[in-house]
C-alpha positions as CSV (number, residue, x, y, z in Angstrom):
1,X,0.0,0.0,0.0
2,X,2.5,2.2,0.6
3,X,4.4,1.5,-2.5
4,X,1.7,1.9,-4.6
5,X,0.8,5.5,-2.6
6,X,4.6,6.5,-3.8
7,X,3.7,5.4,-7.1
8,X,0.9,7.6,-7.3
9,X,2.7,10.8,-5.6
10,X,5.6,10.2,-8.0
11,X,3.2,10.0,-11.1
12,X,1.5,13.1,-10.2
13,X,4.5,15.1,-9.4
14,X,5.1,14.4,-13.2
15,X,1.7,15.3,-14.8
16,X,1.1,11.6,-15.2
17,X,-1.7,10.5,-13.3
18,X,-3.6,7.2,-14.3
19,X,-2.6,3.4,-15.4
20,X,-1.1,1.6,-18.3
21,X,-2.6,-1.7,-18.6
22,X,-0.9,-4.3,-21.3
23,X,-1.8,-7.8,-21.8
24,X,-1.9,-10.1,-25.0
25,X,-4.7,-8.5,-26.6
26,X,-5.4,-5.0,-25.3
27,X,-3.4,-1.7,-24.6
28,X,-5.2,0.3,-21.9
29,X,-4.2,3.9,-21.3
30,X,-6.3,6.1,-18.7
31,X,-6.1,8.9,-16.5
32,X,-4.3,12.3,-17.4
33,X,-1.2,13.9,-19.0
34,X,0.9,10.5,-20.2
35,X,3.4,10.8,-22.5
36,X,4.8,7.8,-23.8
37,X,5.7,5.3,-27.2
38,X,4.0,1.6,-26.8
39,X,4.6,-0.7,-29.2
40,X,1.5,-2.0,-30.2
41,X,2.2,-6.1,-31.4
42,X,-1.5,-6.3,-33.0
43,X,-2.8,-5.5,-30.0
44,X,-6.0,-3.4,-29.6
45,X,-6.1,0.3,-27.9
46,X,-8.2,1.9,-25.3
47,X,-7.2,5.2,-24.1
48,X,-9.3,7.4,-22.3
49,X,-8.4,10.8,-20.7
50,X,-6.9,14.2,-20.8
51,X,-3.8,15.9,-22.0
52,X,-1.8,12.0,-23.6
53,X,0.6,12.2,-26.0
54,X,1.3,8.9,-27.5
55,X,2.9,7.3,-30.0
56,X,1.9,3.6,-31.4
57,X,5.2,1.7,-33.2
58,X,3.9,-1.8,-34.6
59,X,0.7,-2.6,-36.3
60,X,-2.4,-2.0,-33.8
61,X,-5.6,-4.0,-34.2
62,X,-7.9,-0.7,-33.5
63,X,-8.0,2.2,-31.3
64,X,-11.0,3.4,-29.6
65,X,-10.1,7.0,-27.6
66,X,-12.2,9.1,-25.3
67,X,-11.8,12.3,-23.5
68,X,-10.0,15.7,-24.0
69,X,-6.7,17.1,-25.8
70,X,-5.2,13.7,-26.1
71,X,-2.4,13.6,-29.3
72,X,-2.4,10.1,-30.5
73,X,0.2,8.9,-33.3
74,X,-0.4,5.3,-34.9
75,X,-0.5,2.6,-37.4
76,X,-3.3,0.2,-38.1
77,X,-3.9,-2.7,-39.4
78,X,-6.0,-2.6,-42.5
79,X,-10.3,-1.9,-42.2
80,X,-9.7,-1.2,-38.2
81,X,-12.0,0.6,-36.6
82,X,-11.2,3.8,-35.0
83,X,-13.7,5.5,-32.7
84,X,-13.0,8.8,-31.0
85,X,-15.2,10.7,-29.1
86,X,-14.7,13.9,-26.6
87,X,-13.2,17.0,-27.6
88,X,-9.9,18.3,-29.1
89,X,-8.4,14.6,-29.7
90,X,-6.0,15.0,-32.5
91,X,-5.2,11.5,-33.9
92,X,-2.5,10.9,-36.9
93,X,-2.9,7.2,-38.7
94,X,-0.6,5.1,-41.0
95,X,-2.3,1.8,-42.5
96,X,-1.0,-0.1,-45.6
97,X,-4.9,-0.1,-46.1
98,X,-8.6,1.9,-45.3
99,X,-9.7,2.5,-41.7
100,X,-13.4,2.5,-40.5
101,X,-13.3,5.5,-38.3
102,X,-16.3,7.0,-36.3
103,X,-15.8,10.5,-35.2
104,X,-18.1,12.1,-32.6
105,X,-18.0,15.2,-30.4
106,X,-16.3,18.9,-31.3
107,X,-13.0,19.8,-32.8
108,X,-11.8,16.5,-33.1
109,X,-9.0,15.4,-36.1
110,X,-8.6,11.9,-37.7
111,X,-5.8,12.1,-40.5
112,X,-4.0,9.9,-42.2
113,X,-0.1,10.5,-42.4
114,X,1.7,10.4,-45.2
């Protein structure tokens, strides 16, 4: 307990408050103000929050973000689906093929990069 109470002090004392969750099949990013690269392995992601910037190396299976002013950079498998919803998410894709994205809430960008 108090490990995990340091943990949590020294997170917050860098602007990174939250988890990072990673098993086999999913990629988990929540809470506020994580800046990080994850490589992805196929792996599907859920990130939800405020104030992320993060970076996706690999192929991911699909991304599905919610929340505020997060800054998400990644690469997608081919016809994954790509939901975002909140406010001011900026998210730059790469895939070798077409995404399915849906796109809900206000000033919100889905690109692809070049």
């Amino acid at each position: 307990m108090i490990v995990a109470s340091l943990v949590s002090l020294a997170l917050a004392a860098s602007g990174q408050v939250g988890v990072v969750e990673q098993n086999a099949q999913r990629i988990e990013v929540t809470g506020v103000g994580h800046e990080r690269t994850i490589d992805c392995e196929g792996r599907d992601v859920v990130i939800a929050g405020t104030g992320h910037t993060l970076t996706f190396t690999g192929t991911c299976a699909s991304l599905d973000l919610t929340g505020s002013g997060n800054q998400v950079t990644i690469n997608l498998a081919p016809e994954a689906r790509v939901s975002v919803a909140g406010s001011n998410q900026t998210v730059r894709w790469s895939s070798t093929g077409r995404v399915r994205p849906n796109v809900v809430g206000f000033n919100n960008r889905v690109t692809r990069r070049s």
